[in-house]
C-alpha positions in Angstrom: 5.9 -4.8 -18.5 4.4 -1.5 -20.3 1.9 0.5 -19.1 -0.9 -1.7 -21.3 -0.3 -4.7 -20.5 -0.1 -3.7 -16.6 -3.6 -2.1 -17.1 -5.1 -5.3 -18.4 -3.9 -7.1 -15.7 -5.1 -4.5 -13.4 -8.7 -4.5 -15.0 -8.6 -8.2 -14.1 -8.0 -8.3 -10.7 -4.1 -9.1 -10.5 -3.1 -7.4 -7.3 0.4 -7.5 -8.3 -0.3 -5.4 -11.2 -2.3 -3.3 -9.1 0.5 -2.7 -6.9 2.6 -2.3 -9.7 0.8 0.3 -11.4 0.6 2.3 -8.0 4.6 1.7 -7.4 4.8 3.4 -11.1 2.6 6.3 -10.9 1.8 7.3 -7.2 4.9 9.5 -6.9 3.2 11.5 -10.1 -0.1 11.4 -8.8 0.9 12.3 -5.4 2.5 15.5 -6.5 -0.7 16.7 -7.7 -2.9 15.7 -4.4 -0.4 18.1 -2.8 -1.1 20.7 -4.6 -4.8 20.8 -3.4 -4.4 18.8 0.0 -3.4 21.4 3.3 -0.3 18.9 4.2 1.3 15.8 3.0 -1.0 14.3 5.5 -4.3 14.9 3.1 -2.1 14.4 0.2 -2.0 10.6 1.0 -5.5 10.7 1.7 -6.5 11.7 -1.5 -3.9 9.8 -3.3 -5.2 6.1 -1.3 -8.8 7.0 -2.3 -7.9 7.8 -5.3 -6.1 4.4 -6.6 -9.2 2.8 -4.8 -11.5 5.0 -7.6 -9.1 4.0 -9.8 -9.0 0.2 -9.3 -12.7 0.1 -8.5 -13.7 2.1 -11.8 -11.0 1.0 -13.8 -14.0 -0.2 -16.5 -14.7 3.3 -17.1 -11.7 4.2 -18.9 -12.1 4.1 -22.5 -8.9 3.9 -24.1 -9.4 7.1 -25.6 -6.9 9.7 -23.7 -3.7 8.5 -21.9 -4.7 5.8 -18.4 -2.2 8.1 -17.0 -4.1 11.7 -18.0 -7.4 9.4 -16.6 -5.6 9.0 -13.5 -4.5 12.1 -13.3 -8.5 13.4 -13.6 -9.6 10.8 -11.1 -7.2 12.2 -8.2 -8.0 16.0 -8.8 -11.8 15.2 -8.3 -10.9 13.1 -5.5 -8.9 16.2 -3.6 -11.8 18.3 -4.7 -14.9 15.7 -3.3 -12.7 15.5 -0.1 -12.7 18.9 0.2 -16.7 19.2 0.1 -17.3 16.7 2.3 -15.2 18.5 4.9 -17.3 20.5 4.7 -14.1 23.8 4.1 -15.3 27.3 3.1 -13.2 28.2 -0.3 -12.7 31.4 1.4 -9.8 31.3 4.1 -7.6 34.4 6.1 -4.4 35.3 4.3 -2.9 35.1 7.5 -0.6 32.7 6.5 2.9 33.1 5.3 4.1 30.3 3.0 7.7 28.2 4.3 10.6 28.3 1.9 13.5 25.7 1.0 16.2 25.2 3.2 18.8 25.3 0.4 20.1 29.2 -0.8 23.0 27.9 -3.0 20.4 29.2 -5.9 21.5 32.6 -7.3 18.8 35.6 -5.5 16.9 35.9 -9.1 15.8 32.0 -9.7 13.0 30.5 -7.3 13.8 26.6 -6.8 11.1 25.1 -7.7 9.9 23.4 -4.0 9.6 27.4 -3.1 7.0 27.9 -6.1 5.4 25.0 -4.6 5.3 25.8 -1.2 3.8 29.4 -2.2 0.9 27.5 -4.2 0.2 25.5 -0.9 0.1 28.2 1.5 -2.7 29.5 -0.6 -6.0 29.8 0.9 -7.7 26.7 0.0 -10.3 28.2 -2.6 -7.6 30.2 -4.2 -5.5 27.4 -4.1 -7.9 24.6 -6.0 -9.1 27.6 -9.0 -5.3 28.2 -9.3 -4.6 24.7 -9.8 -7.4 23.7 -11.9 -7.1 26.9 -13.9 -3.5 27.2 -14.6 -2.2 23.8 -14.4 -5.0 21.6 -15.2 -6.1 23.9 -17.9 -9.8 23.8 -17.1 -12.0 26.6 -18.1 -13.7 28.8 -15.5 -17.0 27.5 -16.9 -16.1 23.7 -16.0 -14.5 24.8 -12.6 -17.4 26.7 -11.6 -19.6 23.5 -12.4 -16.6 21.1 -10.7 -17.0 23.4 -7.7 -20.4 24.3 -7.3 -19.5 28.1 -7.5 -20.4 31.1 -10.1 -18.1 31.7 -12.9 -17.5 35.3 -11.6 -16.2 33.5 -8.5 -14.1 31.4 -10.0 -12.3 34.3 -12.1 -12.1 36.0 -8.8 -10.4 33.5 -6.5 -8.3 33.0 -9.5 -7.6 36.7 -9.8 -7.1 36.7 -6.1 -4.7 34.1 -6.0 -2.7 35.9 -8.7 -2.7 39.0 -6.7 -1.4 37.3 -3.8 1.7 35.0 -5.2 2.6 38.5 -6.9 2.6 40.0 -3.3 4.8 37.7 -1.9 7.2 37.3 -5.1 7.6 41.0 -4.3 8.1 40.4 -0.5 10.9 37.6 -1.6 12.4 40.1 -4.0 12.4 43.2 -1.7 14.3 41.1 1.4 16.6 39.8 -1.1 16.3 36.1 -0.1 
């Protein structure tokens, strides 16, 4: 069944569709709830609320971009409304070092690409969610700062900041040779 056909079902009310659609994109979706969720833990959070968005406001997508871009949309703002209602400041200690991969059969000059990720998630949670929507969402600081509730100038700063400090600990990785 393609992707269509499984959303019309969907918009009708077939669970099994529902669950279908889930089985085929939740392993997507989910890698992008971890990159703004502190732990796989809030990852699923956002993901479950986010298919219940989905499935509850499934009238609301227009046909006009990809269902799967829509998604996509739908789970970012639901990691970043989960984040207000907690409550979190966007500004967090740097106090914490990032894990990397088990695995070292990777020559010393190429980063697998779970350490890349790791580094992104031990950012501080307001570097962290600019850095994400900036450079792999591809929103503008004008829409994040509106997403986020913050000034322009602080989004361009956390982003700035968050640049600054995956450079730092590229350089720590490169200097200890790992």
């Amino acid at each position: 069944m393609n992707l269509d056909t499984l959303w019309n079902a969907c918009l009708a009310g077939n669970r099994k569709a529902q669950f279908q659609l889930y089985q085929t994109l939740s392993g997507r979706m989910f890698s992008v709830c971890l990159r703004y969720a502190q732990n796989e833990s809030e990852a699923e959070e956002i993901l479950q609320a986010g298919f219940i968005k989905v499935f509850t406001k499934g009238q609301l997508f227009d046909n006009k971009g990809s269902l799967e871009g829509w998604i996509r949309k739908i789970m970012v703002n639901t990691a970043i409304e989960l984040h207000r209602n907690k409550s979190r400041h966007y500004f967090e200690p740097l106090t914490q070092d990032y894990p990397m991969a088990d695995s070292r059969s990777e020559s010393d000059e190429n980063l697998r690409y779970k350490d890349l990720l790791a580094m992104i998630t031990a950012l501080p949670l307001g570097y962290r969610t600019v850095f994400n929507l900036y450079v792999i969402e591809g929103y503008s600081h004008k829409e994040i700062s509106a997403m986020l509730s913050i000034s322009e100038g602080n989004s361009k700063s956390q982003l700035s900041r968050a640049r600054q400090w995956l450079k730092e600990k590229l350089m720590k990785i490169e200097n200890i040779g790992l």
